[in-house]
C-alpha positions in Angstrom: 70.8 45.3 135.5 69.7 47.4 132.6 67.0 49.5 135.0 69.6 49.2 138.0 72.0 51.3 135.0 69.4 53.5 133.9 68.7 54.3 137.9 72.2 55.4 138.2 72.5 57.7 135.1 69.5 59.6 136.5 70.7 60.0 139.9 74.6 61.1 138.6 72.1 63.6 135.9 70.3 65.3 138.9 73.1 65.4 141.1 75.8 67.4 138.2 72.4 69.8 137.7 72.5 70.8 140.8 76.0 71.0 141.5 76.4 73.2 138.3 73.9 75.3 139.5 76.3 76.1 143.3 79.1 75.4 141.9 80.1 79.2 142.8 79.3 78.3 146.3 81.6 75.1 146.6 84.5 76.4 145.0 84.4 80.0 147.2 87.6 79.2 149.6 87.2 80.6 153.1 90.4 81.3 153.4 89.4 84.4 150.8 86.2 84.9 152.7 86.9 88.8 153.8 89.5 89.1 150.8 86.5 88.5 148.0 83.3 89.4 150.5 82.2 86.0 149.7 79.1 87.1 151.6 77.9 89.4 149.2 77.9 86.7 146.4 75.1 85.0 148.3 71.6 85.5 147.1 70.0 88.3 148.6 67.0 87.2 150.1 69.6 84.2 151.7 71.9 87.0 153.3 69.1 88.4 154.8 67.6 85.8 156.5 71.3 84.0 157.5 72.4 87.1 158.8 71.6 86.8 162.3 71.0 83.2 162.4 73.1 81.0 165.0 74.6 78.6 163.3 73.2 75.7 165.7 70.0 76.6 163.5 71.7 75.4 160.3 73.3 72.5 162.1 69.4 71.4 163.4 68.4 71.8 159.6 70.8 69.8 158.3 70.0 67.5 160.9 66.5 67.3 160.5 65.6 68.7 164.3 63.0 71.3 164.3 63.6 74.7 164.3 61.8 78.1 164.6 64.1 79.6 161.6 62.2 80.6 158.4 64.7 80.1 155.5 64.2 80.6 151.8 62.1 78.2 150.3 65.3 78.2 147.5 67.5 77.3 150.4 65.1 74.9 152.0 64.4 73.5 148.7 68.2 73.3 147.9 69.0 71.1 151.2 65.7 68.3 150.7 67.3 68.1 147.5 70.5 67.2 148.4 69.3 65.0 151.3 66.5 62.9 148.5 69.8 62.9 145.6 72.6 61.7 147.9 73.9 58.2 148.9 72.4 57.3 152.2 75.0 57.7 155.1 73.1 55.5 157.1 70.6 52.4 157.9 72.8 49.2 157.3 72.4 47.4 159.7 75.5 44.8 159.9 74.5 42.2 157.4 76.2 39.1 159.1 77.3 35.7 157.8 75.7 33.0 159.2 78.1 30.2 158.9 80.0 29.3 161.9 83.5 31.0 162.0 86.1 28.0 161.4 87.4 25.7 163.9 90.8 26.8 163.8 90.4 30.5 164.1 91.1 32.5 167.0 88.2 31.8 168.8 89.5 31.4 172.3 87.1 33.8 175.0 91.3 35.2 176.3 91.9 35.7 172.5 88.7 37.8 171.8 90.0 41.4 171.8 93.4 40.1 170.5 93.0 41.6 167.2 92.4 45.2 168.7 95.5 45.7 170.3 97.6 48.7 168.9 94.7 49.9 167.0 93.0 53.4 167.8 89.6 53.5 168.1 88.3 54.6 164.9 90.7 52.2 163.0 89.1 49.5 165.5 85.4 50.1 164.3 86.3 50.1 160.5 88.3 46.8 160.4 86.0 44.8 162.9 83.3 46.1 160.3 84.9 45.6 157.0 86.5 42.6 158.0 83.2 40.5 158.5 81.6 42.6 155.1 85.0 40.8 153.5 84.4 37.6 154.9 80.4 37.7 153.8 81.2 39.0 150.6 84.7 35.9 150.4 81.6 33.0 151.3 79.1 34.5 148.6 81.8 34.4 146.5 83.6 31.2 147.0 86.3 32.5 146.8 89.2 31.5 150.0 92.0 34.3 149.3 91.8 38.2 149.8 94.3 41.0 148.6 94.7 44.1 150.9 96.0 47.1 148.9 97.5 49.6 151.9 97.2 47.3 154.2 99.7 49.3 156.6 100.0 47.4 159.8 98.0 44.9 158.5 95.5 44.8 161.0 93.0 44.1 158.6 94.5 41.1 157.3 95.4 39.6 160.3 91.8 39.7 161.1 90.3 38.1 157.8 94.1 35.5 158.5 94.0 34.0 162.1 90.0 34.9 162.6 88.5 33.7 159.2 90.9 31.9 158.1 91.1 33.5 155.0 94.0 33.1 152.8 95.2 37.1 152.8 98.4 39.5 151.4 98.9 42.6 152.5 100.7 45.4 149.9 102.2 47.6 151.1 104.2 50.5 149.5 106.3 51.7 153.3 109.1 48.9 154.1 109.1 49.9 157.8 105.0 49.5 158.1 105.2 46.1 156.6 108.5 45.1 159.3 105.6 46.2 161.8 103.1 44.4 160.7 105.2 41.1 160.4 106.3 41.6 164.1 102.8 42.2 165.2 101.4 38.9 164.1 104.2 37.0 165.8 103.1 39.1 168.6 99.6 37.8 168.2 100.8 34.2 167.5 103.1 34.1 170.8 99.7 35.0 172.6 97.4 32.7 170.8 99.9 29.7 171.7 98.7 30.3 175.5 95.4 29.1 174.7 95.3 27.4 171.6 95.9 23.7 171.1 99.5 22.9 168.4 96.4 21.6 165.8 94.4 24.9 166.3 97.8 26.6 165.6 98.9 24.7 162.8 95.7 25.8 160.8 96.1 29.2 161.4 97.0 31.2 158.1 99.5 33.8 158.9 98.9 36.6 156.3 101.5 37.9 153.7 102.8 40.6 153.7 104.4 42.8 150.7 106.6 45.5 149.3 104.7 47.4 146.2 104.6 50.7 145.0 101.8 50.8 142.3 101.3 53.4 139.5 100.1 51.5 136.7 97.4 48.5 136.3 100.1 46.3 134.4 102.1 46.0 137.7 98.6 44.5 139.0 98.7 42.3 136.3 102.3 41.1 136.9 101.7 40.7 140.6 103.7 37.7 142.3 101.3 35.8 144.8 101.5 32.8 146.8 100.4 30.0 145.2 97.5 29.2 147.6 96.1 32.3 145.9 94.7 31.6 142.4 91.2 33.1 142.9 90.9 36.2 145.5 88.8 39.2 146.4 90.4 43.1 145.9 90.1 44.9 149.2 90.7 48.4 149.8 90.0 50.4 153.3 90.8 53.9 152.6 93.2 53.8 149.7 94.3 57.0 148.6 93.4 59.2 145.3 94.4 57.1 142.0 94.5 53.8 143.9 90.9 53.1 144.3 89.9 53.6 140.7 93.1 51.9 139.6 92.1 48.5 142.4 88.7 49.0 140.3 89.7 48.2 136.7 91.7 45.7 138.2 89.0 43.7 139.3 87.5 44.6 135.8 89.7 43.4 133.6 91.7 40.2 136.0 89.3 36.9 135.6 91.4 35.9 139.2 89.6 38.6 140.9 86.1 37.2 141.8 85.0 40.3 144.4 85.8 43.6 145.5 85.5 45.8 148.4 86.9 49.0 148.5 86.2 51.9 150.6 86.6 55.7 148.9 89.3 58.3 150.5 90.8 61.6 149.4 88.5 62.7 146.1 90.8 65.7 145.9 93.9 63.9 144.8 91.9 62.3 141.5 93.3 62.5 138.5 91.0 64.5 136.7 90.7 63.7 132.5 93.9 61.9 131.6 94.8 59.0 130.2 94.8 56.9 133.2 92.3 59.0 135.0 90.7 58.4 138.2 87.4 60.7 137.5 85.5 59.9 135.7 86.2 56.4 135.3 82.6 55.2 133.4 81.2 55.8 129.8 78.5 57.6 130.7 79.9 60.2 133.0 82.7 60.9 130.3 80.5 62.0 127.8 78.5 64.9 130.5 79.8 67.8 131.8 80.9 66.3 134.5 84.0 68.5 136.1 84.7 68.8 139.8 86.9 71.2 141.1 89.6 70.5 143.5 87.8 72.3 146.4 84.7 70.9 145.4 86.4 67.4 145.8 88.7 68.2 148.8 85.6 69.3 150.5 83.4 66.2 150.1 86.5 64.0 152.3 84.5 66.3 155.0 83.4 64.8 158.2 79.9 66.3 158.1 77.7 64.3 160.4 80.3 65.6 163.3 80.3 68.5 162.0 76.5 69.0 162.2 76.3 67.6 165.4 78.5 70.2 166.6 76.7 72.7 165.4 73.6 70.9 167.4 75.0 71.4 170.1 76.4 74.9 169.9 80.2 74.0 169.8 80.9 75.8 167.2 82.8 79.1 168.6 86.4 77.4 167.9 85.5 77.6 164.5 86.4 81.4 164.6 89.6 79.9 163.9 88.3 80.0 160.1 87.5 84.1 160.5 90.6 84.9 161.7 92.2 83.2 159.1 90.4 85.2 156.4 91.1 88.3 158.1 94.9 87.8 158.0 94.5 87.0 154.3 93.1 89.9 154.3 96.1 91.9 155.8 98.8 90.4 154.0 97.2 91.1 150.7 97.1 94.3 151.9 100.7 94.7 152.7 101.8 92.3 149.4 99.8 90.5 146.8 102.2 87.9 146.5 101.5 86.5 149.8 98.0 85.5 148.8 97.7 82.0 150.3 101.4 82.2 152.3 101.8 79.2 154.4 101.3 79.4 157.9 101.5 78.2 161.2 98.0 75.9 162.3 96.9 77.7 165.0 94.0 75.7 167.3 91.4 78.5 168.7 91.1 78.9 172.5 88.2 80.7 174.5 90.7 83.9 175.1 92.0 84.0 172.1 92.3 87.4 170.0 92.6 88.2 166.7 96.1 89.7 167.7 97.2 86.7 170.0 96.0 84.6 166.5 98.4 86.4 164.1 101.1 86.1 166.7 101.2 82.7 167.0 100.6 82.4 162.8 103.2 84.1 161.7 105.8 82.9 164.5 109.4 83.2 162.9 107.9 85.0 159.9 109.3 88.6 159.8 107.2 90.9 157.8 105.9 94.5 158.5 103.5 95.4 161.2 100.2 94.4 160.9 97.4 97.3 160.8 94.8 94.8 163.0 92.0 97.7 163.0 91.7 97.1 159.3 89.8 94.1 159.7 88.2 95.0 163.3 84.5 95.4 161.7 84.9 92.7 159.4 85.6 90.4 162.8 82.0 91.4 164.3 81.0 88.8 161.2 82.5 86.5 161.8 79.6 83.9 162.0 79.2 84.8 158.7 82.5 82.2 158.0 80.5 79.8 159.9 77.6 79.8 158.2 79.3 79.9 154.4 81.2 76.5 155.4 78.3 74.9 156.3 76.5 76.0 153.4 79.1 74.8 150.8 79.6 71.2 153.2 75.9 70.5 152.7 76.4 70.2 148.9 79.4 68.0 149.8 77.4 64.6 149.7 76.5 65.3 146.1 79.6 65.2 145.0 81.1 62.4 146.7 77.7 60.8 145.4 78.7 61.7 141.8 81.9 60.0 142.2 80.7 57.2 143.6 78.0 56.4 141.3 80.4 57.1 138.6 82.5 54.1 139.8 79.3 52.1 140.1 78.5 52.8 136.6 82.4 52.1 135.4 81.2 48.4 136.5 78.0 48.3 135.3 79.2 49.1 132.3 81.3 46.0 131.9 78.4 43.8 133.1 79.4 43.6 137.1 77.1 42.9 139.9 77.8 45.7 142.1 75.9 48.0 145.1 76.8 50.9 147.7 76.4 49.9 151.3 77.2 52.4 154.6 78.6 50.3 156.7 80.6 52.6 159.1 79.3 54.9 161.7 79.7 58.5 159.5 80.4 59.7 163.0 83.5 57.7 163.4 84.3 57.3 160.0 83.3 60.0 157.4 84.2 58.2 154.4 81.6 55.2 155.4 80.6 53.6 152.3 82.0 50.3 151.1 82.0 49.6 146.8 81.1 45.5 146.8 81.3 44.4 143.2 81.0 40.6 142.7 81.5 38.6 139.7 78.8 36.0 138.9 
């Protein structure tokens, strides 16, 4: 463990060095792009060779495709950096366990897509996929009983329930979500009892399901269970901000909890050095200079693998969305400095639309004066430029969602935990892919 510790600390040291070192570029907002002429903060020698690059170029870069493109070797430097420092996104390659799923689960050939209904597809991919990492992780463990924090619908648990035969509660902060999720397993149960025997669906386990609102680790402490659950693993897919450090010192610090598994989601919303903090969470992370902005954060909840294969593929002229944005920014500054950053109306771009249908539809039911549109006319023949600035500042995003993962890493190091990173979702489908296992021993 000592080496795996000292492994870490290196890898969250080079990462913080180099986001340091851009942190100008990843906390430049594009929304201020023709407002602060973002591009001329660039290096020079990386304006001039960006300046008439299509962005597909970057996108095959980033990608690892070949390309006829000479960039800086600074730039190119900058981006095998990033891809050698951060977390992989990919190669696992669906660690299964081999024990026979239980006699009394769902296991009926009619009742094999039964757990999928009312789920969308990405939410289909991550629970089929973190459901049999749970049930791996439960077995290595011995440990019969899982605990679902945002469990929403509860489609997760009802898989690890009446498929595994797991012993699993939902919590659940939204009344009417957990009334939903309750009717949907007597939705599933009225279907099972087609094709299941009564002894099959007397062994069933029909999850629980909760009503918490957490703030603080002493409610986690003081949480009322069943009392077939005496032992159980933490589970997490997606919680928000605060949560997942706070379902991590949980784990910590509650002998009960034998595993966790807990999936990262909205870096932006972390606490940021308070008392109850959720970044940094570890020792040794503390103690650096360690500060990540809020855009630096907000950006790395990114979806940059579709993003990049956009750009592959040339789809990336909706993205002058972004420019037009900037531009308007850049005439109601003009007309009133106190409309810097005004809410708006989300426009979507469409192949015909202009700058002037753009601001129409923006500012619907806002009265203001006339816009002067030929103001911005000649910053508009740039506007690839906002293009490639996004891209630049989302391919540092991995480091910093590596920093804050590692740091988490190290929180449980630090207190002598077993622990490891695994990308287990398809970063296409799911951007936020990597699942936290910590097991106690």
């Amino acid at each position: 463990m000592h080496s795996q510790v000292e492994t870490v600390k290196s890898a969250v040291d080079k990462c913080l060095q180099v986001i340091k070192t851009y942190e100008w570029l990843l906390d430049l907002y594009v929304l201020d792009f023709f407002v602060d002429n973002h591009w001329e903060k660039l290096p020079a020698l990386w304006q001039k060779s960006l300046e008439n690059v299509d962005p597909k170029e970057l996108g095959d870069i980033l990608s690892g495709n070949q390309t006829k493109h000479m960039l800086p070797l600074s730039l190119l430097a900058l981006f095998k950096t990033i891809g050698s420092l951060s977390i992989p996104r990919k190669g696992y390659n669906g660690v299964r366990n081999n024990q026979a799923v239980e006699k009394y689960s769902c296991s009926h050939l009619k009742l094999k897509n039964i757990f999928l209904k009312h789920v969308k597809l990405k939410k289909r991919h991550e629970i089929s996929m973190m459901a049999d990492f749970v049930n791996l992780n439960a077995k290595l463990s011995k440990c019969e009983a899982v605990v679902d924090f945002g469990s929403g619908l509860g489609h997760l648990i009802r898989i690890l329930s009446y498929k595994y035969g797991l012993h699993s509660v939902g919590i659940e902060m939204q009344t009417q979500l957990t009334l939903e999720a309750r009717k949907l397993d007597s939705e599933l149960e009225y279907t099972a009892k087609k094709y299941l025997t009564e002894e099959q669906m007397s062994k069933l386990h029909r999850p629980i399901h909760c009503n918490v609102t957490l703030s603080s680790i002493d409610q986690l402490q003081e949480l009322s269970l069943s009392t077939s659950v005496t032992n159980y693993g933490l589970i997490g897919l997606h919680p928000c901000g605060d949560l997942g450090p706070l379902l991590i010192k949980h784990f910590v610090n509650c002998d009960k909890v034998k595993f966790i598994c807990i999936v990262g989601c909205c870096f932006m919303k972390l606490s940021y050095n308070t008392e109850a903090c959720g970044y940094p969470m570890s020792q040794y992370v503390k103690g650096l200079d360690s500060g990540l902005s809020y855009t630096s954060r907000e950006i790395a909840c990114h979806a940059i693998d579709t993003y990049c294969e956009r750009l592959c593929r040339g789809e990336y002229k909706d993205l002058k969305v972004h420019a037009y944005r900037a531009a308007l920014e850049k005439l109601l500054m003009q007309i009133d400095p106190s409309l810097k950053h005004m809410p708006i109306r989300s426009v979507k771009h469409t192949n015909n639309m202009t700058f002037n249908s753009y601001c129409d539809a923006a500012l619907n039911r806002i009265s203001m004066k006339p816009l002067q549109h030929a103001a911005v006319a000649q910053d508009l023949v740039h506007w690839k430029r906002v293009v490639i600035l996004y891209t630049l500042r989302l391919a540092l995003a991995p480091l910093v969602e590596t920093v804050i993962l590692l740091d988490r890493i190290l929180y449980m190091l630090e207190n002598g935990i077993s622990c490891a990173i695994y990308p287990v979702f398809d970063p296409k489908i799911s951007p936020r892919n990597h699942i936290i296992v910590g097991r106690k021993l």
